[in-house]
C-alpha positions as a Python dict, from the first residue, in 0.01 Angstrom:
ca = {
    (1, 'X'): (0, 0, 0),
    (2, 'X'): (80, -31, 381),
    (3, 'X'): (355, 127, 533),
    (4, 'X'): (504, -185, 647),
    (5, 'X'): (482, -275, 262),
    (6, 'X'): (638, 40, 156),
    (7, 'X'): (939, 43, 380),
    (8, 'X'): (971, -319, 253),
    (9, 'X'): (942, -226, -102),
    (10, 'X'): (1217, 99, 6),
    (11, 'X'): (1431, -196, 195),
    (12, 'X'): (1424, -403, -155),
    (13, 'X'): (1528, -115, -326),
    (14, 'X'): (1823, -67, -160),
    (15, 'X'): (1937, -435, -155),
    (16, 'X'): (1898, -477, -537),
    (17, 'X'): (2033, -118, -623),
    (18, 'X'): (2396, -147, -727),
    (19, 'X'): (2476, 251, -669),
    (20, 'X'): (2308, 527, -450),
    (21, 'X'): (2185, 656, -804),
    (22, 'X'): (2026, 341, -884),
    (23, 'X'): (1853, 309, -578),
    (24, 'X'): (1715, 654, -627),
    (25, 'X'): (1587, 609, -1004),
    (26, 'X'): (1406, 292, -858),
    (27, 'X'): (1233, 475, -599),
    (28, 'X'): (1141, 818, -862),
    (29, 'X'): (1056, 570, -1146),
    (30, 'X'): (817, 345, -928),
    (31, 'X'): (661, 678, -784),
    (32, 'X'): (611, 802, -1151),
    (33, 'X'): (458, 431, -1282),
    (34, 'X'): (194, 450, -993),
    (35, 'X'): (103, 757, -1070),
    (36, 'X'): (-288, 857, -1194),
    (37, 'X'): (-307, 1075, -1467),
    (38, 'X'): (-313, 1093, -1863),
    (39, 'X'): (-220, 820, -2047),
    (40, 'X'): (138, 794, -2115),
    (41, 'X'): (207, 866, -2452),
    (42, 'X'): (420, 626, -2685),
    (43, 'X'): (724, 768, -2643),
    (44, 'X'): (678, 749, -2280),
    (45, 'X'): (603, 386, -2263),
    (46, 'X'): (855, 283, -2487),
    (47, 'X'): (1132, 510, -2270),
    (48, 'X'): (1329, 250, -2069),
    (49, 'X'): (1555, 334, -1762),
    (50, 'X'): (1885, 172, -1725),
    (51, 'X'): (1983, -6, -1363),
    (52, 'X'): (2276, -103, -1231),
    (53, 'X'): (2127, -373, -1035),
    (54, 'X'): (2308, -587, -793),
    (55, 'X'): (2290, -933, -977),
    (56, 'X'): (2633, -1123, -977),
    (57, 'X'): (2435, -1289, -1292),
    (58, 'X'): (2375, -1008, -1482),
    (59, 'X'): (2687, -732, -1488),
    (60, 'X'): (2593, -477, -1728),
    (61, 'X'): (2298, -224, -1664),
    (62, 'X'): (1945, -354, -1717),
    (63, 'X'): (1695, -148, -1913),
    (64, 'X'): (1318, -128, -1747),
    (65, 'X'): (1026, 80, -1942),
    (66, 'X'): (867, 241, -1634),
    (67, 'X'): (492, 259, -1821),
    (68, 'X'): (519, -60, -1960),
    (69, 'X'): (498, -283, -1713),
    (70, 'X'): (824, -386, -1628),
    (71, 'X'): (920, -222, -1292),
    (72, 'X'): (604, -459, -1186),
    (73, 'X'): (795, -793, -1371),
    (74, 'X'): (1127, -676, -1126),
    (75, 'X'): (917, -664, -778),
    (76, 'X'): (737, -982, -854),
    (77, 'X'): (1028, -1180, -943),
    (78, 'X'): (1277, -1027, -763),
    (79, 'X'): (1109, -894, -426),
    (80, 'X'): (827, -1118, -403),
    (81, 'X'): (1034, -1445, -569),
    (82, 'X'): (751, -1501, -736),
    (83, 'X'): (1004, -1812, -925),
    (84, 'X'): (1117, -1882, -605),
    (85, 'X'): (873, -2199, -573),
    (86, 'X'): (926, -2498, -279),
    (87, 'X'): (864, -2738, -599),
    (88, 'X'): (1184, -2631, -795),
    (89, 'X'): (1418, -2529, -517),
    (90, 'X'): (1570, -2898, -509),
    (91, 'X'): (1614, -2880, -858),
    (92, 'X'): (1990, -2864, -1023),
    (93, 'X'): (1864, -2701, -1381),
    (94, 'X'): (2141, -2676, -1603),
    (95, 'X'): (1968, -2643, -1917),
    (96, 'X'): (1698, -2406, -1919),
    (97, 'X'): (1459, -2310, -2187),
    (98, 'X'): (1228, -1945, -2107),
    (99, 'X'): (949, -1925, -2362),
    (100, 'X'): (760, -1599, -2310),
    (101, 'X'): (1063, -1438, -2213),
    (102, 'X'): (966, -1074, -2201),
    (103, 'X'): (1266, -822, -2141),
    (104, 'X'): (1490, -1103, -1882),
    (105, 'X'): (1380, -1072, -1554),
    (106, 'X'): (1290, -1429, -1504),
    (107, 'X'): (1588, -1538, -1706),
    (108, 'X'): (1829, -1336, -1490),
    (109, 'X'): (1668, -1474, -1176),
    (110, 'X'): (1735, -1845, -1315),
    (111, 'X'): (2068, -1745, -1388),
    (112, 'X'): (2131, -1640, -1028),
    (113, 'X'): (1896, -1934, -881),
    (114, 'X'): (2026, -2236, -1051),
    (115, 'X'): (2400, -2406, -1171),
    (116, 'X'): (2238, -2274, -1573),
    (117, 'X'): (2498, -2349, -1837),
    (118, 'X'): (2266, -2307, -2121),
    (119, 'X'): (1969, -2075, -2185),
    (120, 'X'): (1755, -2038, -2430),
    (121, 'X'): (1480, -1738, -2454),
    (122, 'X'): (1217, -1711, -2699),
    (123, 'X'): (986, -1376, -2676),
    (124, 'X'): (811, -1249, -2995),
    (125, 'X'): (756, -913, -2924),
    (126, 'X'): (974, -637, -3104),
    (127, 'X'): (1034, -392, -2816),
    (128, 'X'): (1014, -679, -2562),
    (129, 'X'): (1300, -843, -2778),
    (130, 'X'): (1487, -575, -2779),
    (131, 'X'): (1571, -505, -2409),
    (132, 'X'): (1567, -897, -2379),
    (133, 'X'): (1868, -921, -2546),
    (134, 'X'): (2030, -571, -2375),
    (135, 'X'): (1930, -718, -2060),
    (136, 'X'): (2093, -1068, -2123),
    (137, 'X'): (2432, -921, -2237),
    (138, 'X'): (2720, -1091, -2081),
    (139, 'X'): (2557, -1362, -1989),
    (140, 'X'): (2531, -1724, -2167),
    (141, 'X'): (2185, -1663, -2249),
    (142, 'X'): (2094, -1685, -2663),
    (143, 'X'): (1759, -1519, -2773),
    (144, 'X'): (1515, -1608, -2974),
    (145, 'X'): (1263, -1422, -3180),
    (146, 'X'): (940, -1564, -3247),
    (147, 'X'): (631, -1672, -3084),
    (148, 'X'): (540, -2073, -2970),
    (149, 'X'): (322, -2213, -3162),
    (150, 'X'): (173, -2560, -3242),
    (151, 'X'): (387, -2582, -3612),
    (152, 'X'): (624, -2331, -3779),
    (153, 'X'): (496, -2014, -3971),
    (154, 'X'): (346, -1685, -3916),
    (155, 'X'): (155, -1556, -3654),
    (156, 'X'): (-8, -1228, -3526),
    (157, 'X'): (6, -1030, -3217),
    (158, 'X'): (-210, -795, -3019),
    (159, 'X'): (1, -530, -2834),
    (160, 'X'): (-81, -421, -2491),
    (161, 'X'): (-18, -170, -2262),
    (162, 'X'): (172, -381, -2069),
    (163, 'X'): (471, -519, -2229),
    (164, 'X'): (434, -842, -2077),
    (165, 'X'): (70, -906, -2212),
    (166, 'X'): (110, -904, -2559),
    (167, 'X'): (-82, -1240, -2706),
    (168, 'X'): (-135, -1418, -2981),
    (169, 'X'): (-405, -1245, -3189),
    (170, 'X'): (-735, -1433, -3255),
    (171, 'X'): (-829, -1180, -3496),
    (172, 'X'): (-624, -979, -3785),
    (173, 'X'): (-381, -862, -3501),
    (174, 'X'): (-145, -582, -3519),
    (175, 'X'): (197, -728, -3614),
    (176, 'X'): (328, -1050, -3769),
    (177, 'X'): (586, -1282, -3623),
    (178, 'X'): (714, -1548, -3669),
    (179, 'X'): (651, -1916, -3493),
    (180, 'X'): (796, -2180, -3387),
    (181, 'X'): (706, -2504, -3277),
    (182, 'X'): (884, -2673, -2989),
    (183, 'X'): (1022, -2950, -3213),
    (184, 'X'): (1194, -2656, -3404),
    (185, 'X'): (1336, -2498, -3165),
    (186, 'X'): (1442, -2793, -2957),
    (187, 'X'): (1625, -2907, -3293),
    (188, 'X'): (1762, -2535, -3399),
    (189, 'X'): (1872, -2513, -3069),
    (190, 'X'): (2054, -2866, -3064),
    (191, 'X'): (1895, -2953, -2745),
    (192, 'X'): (1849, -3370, -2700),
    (193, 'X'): (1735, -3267, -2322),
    (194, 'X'): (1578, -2932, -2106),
    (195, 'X'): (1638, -2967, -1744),
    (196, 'X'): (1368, -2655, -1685),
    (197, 'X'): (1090, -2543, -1943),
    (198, 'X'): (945, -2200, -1809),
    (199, 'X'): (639, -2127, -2019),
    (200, 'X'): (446, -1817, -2018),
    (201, 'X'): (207, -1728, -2314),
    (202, 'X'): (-88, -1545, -2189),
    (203, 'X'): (-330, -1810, -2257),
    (204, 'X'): (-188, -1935, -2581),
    (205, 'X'): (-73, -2240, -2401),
    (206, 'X'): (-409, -2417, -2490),
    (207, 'X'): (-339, -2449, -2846),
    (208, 'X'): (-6, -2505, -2849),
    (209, 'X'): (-56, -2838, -2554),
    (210, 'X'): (-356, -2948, -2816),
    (211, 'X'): (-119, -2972, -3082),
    (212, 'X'): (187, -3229, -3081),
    (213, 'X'): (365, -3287, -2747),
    (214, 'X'): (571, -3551, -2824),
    (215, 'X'): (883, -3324, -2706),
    (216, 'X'): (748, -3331, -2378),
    (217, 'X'): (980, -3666, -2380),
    (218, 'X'): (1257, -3456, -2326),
    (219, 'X'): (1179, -3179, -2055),
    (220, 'X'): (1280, -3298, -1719),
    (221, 'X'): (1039, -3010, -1519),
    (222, 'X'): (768, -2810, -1673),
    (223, 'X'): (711, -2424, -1508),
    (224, 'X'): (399, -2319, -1675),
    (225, 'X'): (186, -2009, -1621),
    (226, 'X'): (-187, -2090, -1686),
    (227, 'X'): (-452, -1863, -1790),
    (228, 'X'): (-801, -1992, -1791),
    (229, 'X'): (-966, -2338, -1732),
    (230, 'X'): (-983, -2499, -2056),
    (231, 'X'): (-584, -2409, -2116),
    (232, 'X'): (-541, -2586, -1812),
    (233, 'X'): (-739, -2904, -1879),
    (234, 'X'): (-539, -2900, -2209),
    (235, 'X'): (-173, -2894, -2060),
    (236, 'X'): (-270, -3154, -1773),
    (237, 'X'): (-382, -3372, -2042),
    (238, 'X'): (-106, -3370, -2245),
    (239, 'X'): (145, -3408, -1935),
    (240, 'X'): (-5, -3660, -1788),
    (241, 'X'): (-47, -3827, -2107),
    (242, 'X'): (326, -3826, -2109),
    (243, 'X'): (382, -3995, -1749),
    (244, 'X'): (442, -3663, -1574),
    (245, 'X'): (303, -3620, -1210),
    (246, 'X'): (112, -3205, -1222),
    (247, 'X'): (79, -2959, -925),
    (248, 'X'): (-24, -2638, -858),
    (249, 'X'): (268, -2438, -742),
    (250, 'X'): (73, -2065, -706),
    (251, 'X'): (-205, -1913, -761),
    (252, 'X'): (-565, -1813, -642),
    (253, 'X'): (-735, -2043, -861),
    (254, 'X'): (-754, -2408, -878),
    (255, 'X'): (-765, -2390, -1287),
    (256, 'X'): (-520, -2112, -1326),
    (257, 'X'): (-159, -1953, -1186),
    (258, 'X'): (195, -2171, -1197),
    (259, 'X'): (161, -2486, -1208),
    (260, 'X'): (504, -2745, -1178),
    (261, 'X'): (474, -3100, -1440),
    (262, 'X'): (789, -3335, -1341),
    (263, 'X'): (912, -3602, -1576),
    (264, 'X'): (957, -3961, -1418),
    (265, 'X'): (1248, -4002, -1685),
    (266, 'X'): (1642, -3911, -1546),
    (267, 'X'): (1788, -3639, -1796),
    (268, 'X'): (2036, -3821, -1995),
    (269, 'X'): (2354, -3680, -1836),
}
């Protein structure tokens, strides 16, 4: 990294860090993730860190693993906006929906970015789950457990060494979950409309666009994270199948990255 990076990094730190203290774990604990040496053991990556961070959205400390991953989630959403995206800064979301959730981060930047009055977040991951629903204390913000999927069941998961790249296994996988389908949870949920779907299922997306979309009907703006080519082609169809107009909103890649699906239909309201 650059210096001008680093003192921009140093300059982030200090704007988000709530105390001196905080400010000062942020700098150690980034030091210590970017470190090269052995592995960290289990009990390492599973160790989380608690922030006071300086979010009016989020007033309770938030809980980062610093070798899983997550101290990277907070710089890209929160220092490099990564959410922050010319095609949704118009928008007046009220009713959001976070699928792929992870441990907040995203959520709490919605919270602070848009008018939200509802929020729904659905991560499957046990340890991910847990410090989603720390993180989202206080806030209106209900949690889900399970994993999207094309129809309600089971499903298994490969973990990762990265919290926020556990996927949906192909194989026997390592631990069951369960599923839901968007139908489901749209219902469970009572939601009749979602002003903002945020998506984000490390490549699972394929399968679960291939199966029934009809609920696209009532999602007003679709935030999507792609991961190859042929999940791509699948969610494009199915938008665009349903009248949506589909953009690229980042990325280095034409096939994958964010991409922003709008719905011609007025929310309800």
């Amino acid at each position: 990294m650059s210096l001008a990076s680093t003192l921009a990094k140093l300059s982030f730190c200090r704007q988000i860090a709530r105390t001196p203290g905080t400010f000062l774990q942020l700098v150690l604990q980034t030091k210590a993730a970017g470190q090269r040496g052995p592995a960290p053991t289990s009990a390492q990556k599973a160790a989380a860190t608690q922030y006071r961070l300086a979010l009016p959205n989020a007033p309770l400390a938030t809980a980062l693993r610093t070798h899983a991953g997550d101290l990277s989630i907070l710089y890209e959403v929160f220092w490099q906006r990564s959410y922050d995206l010319p095609a949704l800064r118009n928008g007046q979301f009220r009713t959001v929906v976070d699928v792929g959730a992870n441990v907040g981060l995203a959520a709490l930047f919605f919270l602070q970015r848009f008018p939200v009055t509802r929020l729904i977040c659905v991560e499957p991951e046990a340890a991910n789950f847990q410090l989603l629903q720390a993180n989202l204390r206080g806030t209106p913000a209900v949690t889900v457990q399970a994993a999207l999927s094309p129809t309600d069941g089971t499903l298994r998961i490969d973990a990762s060494p990265q919290g926020y790249n556990a996927n949906i296994s192909t194989g026997a996988g390592t631990t069951e979950v369960a599923a839901i389908s968007m139908r489901t949870l749209l219902q469970t949920q009572q939601l009749t409309w979602v002003d903002l779907l945020k998506i984000d299922i490390e490549d699972y997306e394929q399968q679960v666009f291939a199966g029934p979309t009809d609920w696209l009907a009532q999602v007003g703006t679709l935030l999507i994270e792609i991961h190859s080519k042929a999940s791509q082609v699948a969610v494009r169809r199915a938008v665009l199948a349903q009248g949506f107009t589909w953009e690229q909103a980042a990325g280095r890649h034409p096939d994958t990255g964010l991409f922003v699906a709008r719905n011609p239909r007025l929310s309800p309201a």
